[in-house]
C-alpha positions as CSV (number, residue, x, y, z in Angstrom):
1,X,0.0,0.0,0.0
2,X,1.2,3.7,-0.9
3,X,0.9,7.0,1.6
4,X,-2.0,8.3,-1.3
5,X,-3.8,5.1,-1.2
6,X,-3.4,5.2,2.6
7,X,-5.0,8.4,2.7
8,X,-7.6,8.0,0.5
9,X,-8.9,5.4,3.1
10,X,-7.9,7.6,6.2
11,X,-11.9,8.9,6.7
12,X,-13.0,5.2,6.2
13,X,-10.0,4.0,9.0
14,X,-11.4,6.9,11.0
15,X,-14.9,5.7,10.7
16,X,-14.4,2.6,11.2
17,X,-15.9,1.8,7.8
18,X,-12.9,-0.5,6.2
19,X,-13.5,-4.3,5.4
20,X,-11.5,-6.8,7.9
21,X,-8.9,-7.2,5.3
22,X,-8.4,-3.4,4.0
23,X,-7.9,-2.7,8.0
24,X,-4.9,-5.0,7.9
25,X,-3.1,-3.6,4.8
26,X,-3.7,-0.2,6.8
27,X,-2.1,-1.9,9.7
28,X,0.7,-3.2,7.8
29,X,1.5,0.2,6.2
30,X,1.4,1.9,9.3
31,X,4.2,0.0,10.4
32,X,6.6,0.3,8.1
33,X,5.4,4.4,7.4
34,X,6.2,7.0,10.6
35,X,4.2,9.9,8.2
36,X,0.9,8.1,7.9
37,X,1.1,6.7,11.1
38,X,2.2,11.1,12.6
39,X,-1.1,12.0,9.8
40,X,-3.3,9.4,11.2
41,X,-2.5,9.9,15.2
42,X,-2.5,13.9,14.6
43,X,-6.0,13.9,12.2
44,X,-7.9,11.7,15.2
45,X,-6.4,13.9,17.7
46,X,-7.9,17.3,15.8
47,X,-11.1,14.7,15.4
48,X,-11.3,14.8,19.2
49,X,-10.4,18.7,20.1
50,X,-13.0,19.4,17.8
51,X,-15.5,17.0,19.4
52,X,-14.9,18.2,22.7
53,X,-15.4,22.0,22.0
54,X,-12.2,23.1,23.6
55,X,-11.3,26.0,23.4
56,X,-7.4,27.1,23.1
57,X,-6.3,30.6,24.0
58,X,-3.3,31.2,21.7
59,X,-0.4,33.2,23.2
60,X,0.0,36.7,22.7
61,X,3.0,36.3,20.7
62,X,1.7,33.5,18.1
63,X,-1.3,35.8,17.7
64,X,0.6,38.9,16.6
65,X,2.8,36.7,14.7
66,X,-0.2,34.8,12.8
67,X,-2.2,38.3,13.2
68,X,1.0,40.1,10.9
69,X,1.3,37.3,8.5
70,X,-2.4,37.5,7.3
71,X,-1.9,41.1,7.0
72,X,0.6,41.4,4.6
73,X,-0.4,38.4,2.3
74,X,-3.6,40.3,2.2
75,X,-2.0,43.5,1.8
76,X,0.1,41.7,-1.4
77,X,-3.2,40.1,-2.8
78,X,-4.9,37.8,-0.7
């Protein structure tokens, strides 16, 4: 199995929506891959902040960075 095809089955892994035998390809590849297996631990983990309505004050410095940055790619034409 190849990262694309590997993430063209990420929602179904998530959802638990893969047949017995896709699930142990996915399994398999995982393994052998640290980037699917970083995409796949980091996309459930988003999965459950969102779920569980969180809410994440960013620091003052990472705002005015972030803040500055949309700025000027908006002031050079969004």
């Amino acid at each position: 199995m190849t990262c694309t095809e590997f993430l063209a089955l990420l929602d179904e892994l998530i959802d638990d929506a893969v047949t017995p035998q896709t699930r142990t390809q996915l399994q398999e590849h995982l393994k052998g891959c640290e980037h699917c297996e970083v995409t796949l631990s980091t996309t459930r983990k988003t999965i459950d902040i969102y779920r569980s309505h969180e809410v994440y004050e960013l620091p003052t410095s990472v705002r005015e960075r972030l803040h500055a940055a949309i700025m000027a790619r908006c002031k050079n034409g969004c």
